[in-house]
C-alpha positions as CSV (number, residue, x, y, z in Angstrom):
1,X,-9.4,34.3,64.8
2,X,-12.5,34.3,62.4
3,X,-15.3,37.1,62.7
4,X,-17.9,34.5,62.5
5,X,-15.8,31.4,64.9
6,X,-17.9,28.9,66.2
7,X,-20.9,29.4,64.1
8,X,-23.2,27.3,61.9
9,X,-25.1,29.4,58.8
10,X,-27.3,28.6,56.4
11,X,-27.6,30.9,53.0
12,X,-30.1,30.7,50.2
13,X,-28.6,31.0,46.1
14,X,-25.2,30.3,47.2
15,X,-24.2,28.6,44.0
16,X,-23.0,32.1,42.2
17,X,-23.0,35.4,42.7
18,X,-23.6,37.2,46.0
19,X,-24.6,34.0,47.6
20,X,-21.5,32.1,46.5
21,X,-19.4,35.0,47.4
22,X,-20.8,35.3,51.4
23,X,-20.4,31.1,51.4
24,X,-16.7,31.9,51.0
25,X,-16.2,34.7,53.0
26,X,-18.2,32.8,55.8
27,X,-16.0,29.7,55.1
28,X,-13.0,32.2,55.9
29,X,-14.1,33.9,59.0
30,X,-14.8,30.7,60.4
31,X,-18.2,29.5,60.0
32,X,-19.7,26.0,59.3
33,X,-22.0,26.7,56.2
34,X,-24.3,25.2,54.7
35,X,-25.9,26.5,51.6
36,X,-28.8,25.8,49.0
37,X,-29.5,26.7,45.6
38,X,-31.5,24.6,42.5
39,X,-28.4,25.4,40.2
40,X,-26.8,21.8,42.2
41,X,-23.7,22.0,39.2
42,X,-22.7,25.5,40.3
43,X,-22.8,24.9,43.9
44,X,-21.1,21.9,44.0
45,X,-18.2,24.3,42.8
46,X,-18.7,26.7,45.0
47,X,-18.6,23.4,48.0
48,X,-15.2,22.1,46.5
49,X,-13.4,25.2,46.3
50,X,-14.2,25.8,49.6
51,X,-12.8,22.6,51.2
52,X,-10.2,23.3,49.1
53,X,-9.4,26.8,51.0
54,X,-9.4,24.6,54.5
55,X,-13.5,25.4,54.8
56,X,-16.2,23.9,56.1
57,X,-19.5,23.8,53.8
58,X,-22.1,21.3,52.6
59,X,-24.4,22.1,49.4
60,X,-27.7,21.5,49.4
61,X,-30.3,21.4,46.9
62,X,-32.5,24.1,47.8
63,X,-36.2,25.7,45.8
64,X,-36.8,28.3,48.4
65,X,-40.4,28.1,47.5
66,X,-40.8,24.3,48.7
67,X,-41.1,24.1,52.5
68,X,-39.9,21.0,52.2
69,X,-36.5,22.1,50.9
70,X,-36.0,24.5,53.7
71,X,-36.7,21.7,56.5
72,X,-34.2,19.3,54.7
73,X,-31.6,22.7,55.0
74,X,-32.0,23.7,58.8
75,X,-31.8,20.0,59.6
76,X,-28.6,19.4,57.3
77,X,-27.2,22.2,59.2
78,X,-28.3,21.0,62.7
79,X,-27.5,17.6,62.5
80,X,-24.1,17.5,60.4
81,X,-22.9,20.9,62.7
82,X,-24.9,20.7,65.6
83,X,-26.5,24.4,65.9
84,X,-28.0,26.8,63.6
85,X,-26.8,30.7,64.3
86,X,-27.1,32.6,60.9
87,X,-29.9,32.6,58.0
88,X,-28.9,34.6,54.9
89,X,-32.2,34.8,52.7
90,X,-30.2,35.9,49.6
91,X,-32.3,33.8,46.5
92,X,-33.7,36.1,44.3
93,X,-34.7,36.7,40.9
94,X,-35.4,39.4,38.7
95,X,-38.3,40.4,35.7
96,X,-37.7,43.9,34.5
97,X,-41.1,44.0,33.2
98,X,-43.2,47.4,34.0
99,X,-47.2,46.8,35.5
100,X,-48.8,46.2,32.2
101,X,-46.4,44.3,31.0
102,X,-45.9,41.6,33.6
103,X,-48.2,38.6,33.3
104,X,-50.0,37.0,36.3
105,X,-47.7,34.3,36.3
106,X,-44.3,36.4,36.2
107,X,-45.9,38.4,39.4
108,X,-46.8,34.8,41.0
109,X,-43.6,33.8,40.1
110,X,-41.0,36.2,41.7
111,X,-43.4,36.7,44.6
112,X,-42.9,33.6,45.3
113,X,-39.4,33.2,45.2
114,X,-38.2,36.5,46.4
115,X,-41.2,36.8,48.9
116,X,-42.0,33.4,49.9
117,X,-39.0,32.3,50.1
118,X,-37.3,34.6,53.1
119,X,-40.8,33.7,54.7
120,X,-40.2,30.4,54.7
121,X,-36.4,30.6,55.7
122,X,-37.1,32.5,58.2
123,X,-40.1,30.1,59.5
124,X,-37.9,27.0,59.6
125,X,-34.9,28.7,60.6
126,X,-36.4,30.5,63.7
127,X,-37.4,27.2,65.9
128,X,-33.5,26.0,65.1
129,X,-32.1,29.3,66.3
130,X,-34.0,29.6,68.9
131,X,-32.4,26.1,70.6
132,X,-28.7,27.6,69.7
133,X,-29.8,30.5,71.7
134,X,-30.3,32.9,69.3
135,X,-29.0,34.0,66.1
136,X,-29.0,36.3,63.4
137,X,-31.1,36.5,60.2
138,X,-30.1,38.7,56.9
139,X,-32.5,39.0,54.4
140,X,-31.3,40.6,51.1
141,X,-33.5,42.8,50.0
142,X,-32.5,46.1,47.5
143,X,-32.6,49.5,46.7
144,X,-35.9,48.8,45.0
145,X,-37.4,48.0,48.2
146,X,-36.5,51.6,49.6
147,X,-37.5,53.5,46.3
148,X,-39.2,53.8,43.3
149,X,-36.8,54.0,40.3
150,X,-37.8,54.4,36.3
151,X,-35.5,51.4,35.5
152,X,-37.8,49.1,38.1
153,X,-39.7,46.1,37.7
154,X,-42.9,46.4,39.1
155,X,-42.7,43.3,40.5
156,X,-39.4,43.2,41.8
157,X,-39.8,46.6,43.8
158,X,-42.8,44.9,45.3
159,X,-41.1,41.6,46.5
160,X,-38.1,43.7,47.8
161,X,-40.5,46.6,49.6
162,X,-42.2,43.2,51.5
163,X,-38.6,41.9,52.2
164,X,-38.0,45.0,54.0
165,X,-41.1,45.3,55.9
166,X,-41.0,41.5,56.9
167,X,-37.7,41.9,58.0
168,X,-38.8,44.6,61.2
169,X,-42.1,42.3,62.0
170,X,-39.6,39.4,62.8
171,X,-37.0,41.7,64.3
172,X,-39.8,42.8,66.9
173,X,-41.2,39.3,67.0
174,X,-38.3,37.6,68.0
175,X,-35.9,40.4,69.5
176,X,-37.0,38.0,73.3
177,X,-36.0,34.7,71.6
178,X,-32.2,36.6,71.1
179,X,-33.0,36.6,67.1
180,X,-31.9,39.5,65.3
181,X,-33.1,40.5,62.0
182,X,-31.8,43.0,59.3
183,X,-32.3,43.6,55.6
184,X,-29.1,44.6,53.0
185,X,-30.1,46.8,50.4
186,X,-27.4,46.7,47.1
187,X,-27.8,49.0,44.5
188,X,-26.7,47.7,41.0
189,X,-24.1,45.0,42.1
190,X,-22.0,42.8,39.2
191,X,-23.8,39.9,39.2
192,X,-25.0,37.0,36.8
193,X,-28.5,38.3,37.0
194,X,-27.4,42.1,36.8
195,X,-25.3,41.4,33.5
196,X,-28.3,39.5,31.7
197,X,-30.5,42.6,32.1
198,X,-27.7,45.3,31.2
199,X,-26.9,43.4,28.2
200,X,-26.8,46.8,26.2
201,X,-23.7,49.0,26.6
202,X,-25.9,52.2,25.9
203,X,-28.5,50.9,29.0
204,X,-25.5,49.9,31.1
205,X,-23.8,53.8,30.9
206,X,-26.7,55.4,31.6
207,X,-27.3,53.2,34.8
208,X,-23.8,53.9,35.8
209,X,-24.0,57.6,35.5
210,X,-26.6,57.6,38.2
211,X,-24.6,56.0,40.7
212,X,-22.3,58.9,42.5
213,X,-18.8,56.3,43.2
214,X,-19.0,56.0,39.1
215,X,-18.9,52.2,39.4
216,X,-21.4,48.7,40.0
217,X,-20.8,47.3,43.2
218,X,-18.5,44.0,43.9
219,X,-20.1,41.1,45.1
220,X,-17.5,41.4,47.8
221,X,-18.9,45.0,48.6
222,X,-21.8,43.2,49.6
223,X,-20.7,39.7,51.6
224,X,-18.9,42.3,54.0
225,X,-21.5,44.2,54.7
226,X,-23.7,40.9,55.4
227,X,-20.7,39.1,57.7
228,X,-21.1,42.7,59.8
229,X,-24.9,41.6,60.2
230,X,-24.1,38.0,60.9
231,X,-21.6,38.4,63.2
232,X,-21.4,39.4,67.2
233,X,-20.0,43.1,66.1
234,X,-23.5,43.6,65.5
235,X,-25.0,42.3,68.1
236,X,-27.4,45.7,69.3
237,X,-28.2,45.7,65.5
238,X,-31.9,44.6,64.5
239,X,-34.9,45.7,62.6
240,X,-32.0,48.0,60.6
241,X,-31.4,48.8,56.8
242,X,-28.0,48.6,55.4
243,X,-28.1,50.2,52.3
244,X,-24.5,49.7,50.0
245,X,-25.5,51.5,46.8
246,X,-22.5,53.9,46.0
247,X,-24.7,56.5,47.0
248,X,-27.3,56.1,44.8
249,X,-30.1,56.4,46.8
250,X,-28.2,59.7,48.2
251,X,-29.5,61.8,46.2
């Protein structure tokens, strides 16, 4: 018997990475999913190998920053599966870029995507969730949005600090329509986007040193901790931080 049996979810970025990594371990435990990203290559992928595990998942392609997008999702997920019961808002981007450096249009930019975006996944998703009955919304956020760091983008640590904040609002908002709401907070996690901005062994050490396991987290590390959120163990869980860091922000 799956942890998540029964259930239709919707994640955002599931073509590689964390995203693709919580489409499969969703796909396992059970759960209908349906899942967006613009890298449509990547996630069709992600969609076969799935099917070819026994899963159930349809790709779609999703700009989180285009409402448009996010109504075509929630209905793809309604009408091929019937309900909606989980949104993962996991899209996200990074410019490691300190204040003076980042341009206007870099700040537009990732506000948009890593902002925006979970507002209007939420949005869409809510009306959906609240027909199934309820349901459960995960909004990745990070250890930036908890702390300041010297290795932080400005911007980033913004977009991640409003994750975390929007995250309660709707958990209070909604806790009467049976919608629960929780943020996950990685610390430095091997992914696609991690790799591009450790290029440099020297940058990568030092990172590592200041993380108290000694190692970057698995994208696995972090898909468990979000099927927790997503499923019914969880269900007196809402308006919480999960923070999965190695300890980092321990100290």
């Amino acid at each position: 018997m799956g942890r998540l049996d029964g259930k239709v979810a919707l994640i955002s970025g599931g073509a590689r990475g964390q995203g693709a990594a919580e489409a499969r371990l969703f796909a396992q435990e059970g759960s209908k999913v349906v899942f967006g990203d613009v890298l449509d290559e990547d996630g069709g992928k992600v969609e076969e190998q799935i099917r070819e595990l026994g899963g159930e998942a349809t790709y779609v392609h999703l700009d989180v920053t285009r409402a448009a997008d996010w109504r075509t999702a929630v209905a793809t997920a309604v009408n091929k599966y019937g309900r909606l019961d989980v949104l993962v808002n996991n899209a996200g981007i990074l410019i490691r870029k300190g204040i003076e450096d980042t341009s206007e249009e870099e700040w537009d930019r990732i506000m948009a995507v890593n902002a925006k975006g979970v507002f209007l996944g939420t949005k869409h998703a809510i009306p959906a969730m609240r027909r199934a009955g309820g349901g459960s919304i995960v909004n990745i956020s990070s250890v930036a949005g908890l702390v300041g760091s010297p290795y932080g983008s400005a911007a980033y640590t913004a977009t991640k600090g409003a994750v975390r904040l929007f995250t309660k609002v709707t958990a209070i908002q909604h806790a009467r329509d049976k919608i629960r709401c929780n943020s996950v907070h990685p610390g430095l996690i091997d992914t696609p986007m991690v790799q591009d901005s450790l290029a440099e062994p020297a940058s990568r050490q030092e990172r590592l040193r200041r993380i108290p396991l000694g190692r970057m987290g698995t994208v696995e590390d972090i898909a468990y901790g979000v099927l927790y959120l997503a499923s019914d163990e969880s269900s007196f869980v809402t308006g919480s931080e999960l923070v999965i860091d190695g300890g980092t922000t321990a100290q």
